[in-house]
C-alpha angles and dihedrals in degrees: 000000000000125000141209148188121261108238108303094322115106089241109122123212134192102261081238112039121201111237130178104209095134105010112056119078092356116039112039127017110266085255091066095044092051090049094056087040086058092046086049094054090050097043090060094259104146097159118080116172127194147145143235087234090055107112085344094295093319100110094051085061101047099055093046088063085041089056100052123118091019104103116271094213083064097053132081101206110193131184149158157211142194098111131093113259105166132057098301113272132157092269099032092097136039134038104291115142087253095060105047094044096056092033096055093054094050088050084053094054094047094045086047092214127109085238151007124220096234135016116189130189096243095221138351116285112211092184099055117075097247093228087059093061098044087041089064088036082058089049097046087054093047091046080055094234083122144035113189131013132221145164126231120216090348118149133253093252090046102047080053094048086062104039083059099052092044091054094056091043108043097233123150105282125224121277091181155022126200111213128164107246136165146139082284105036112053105153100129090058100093108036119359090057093051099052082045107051084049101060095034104256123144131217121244090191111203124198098030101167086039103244090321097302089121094050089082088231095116109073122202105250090023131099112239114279108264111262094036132127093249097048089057112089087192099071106356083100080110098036103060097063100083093041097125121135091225091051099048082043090053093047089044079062090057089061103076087045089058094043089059087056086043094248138135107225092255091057099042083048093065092044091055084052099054094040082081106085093212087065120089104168135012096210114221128203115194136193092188131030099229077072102061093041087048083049109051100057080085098084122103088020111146116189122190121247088253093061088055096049090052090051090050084045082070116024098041096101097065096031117128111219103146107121096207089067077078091098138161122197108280121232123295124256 
């Protein structure tokens, strides 16, 4: 496993990250996400993302268990909030100071640990004063609850609304951004990274192999293997999107390129991802094991520029590249 360093902080991540979004608590038994918390560990993975949203609060709680007995001072523990966890009421969602404040706590006591690396604001909340919300994020730093801060699918023009506040104000300023990016989905490339790159923040990319699309598993004119994600009604909401016969042809083409680097698609995907600088981490869920120790060999891969204009030769038709479809909830009626 390879590191780098998040953004321009001296805080250094596992080049793949181990996060629970659709696995934990919904997807697989606890066993099983223990099991693929554990391969992770081995592997070199010191970097697990997750949220208080994730399976309603549930998946916060199963990898802190999972966590528990490796040394915390190894470990970069992230996770986020934006989204309503509790029944529903009028501060039970968004980035007021309220909500972080008792939100981060709760995520403490779930993740059963005095602090987490890096606490990012899961979307944008445009009814919530955006001082107010790096204000608490300050004071969460400075409370020690939290070491670094980060957004999560914020704009360009957001993520600079916010480095600019946080400059006249002396807040504590953003190490990172998660954004979704993949072969396929490449929205933050024009203006996102940019901005980025500028005030020093990294990029923790989620859905690398965009819902498994990239692994190569799903074949054009064929169901979805049982087990899958998107065989599962219960979380392929994401997946199918991208379920077209000319796209799953078109990534089937992608295969022989990665067996001359000695690669599996999955593999050869999130090397594609981290060949990009801006990126610190990809970031891979898992349901079994034997897939994080198949995905981590990625790490360290270096492919040629030739390599990467092959793969856009194929894949440019159904390539998302619109940087408005960077997009947070908008405000409530």
């Amino acid at each position: 496993m390879e590191f780098r360093y998040l953004g321009s902080s001296g805080l250094k991540v596992s080049e793949i990250s181990y996060g629970n979004w659709l696995t934990h608590g919904t997807q697989v038994e606890e066993w099983a996400a223990t099991a693929c918390v554990n391969a992770a560990w081995d592997s070199g993975v010191t970097t697990f993302d997750t949220a208080d949203v994730y399976a309603n609060t549930v998946a916060e709680e199963v990898l802190g268990r999972a966590l528990q007995g490796k040394r915390r001072e190894s470990l970069e523990i992230f996770t986020k909030v934006y989204f309503q966890t509790g029944p529903g009421g009028p501060n039970d969602r968004g980035l007021s100071r309220k909500h972080i404040m008792e939100s981060c706590n709760a995520s403490l006591r779930r993740l059963q640990t005095d602090y987490v690396d890096l606490y990012q604001a899961h979307r944008f909340d445009y009814e919530t004063p955006l001082e107010e919300t790096l204000r608490a994020f300050d004071d969460l730093v400075r409370q020690g609850k939290v070491l670094y801060v980060g957004v999560s699918e914020w704009s360009a023009k957001q993520i600079e609304a916010a480095v600019k506040i946080s400059k006249e104000m002396g807040f504590t300023r953003l190490i990172s951004n998660q954004p979704q990016y993949s072969m396929l989905w490449r929205v933050i490339e024009k203006k996102v990274i940019p901005t980025s790159v500028e005030h020093g923040i990294g990029q923790i990319v989620w859905s690398p192999l965009a819902q498994g699309i990239l692994t190569g598993k799903y074949l054009p004119g064929q169901p979805a293997p049982e087990g899958s994600r998107a065989a599962d009604d219960r979380i392929n909401g994401f997946v199918k999107g991208w379920f077209s016969d000319e796209l799953l042809s078109a990534v089937q083409e992608i295969k022989p390129i990665a067996a001359e680097h000695g690669l599996s698609l999955s593999q050869f995907s999130l090397a594609w991802v981290l060949q990009n600088p801006a990126v610190s981490s990809a970031i891979i869920g898992a349901s079994r094991p034997e897939q994080v120790y198949e995905n981590v060999k990625a790490s360290g891969v270096k492919l040629e520029a030739d390599v990467l204009a092959k793969v856009d030769a194929i894949l440019e038709p159904f390539i998302k590249r619109d940087p408005k479809l960077t997009q947070s909830p908008k405000p409530r009626a």
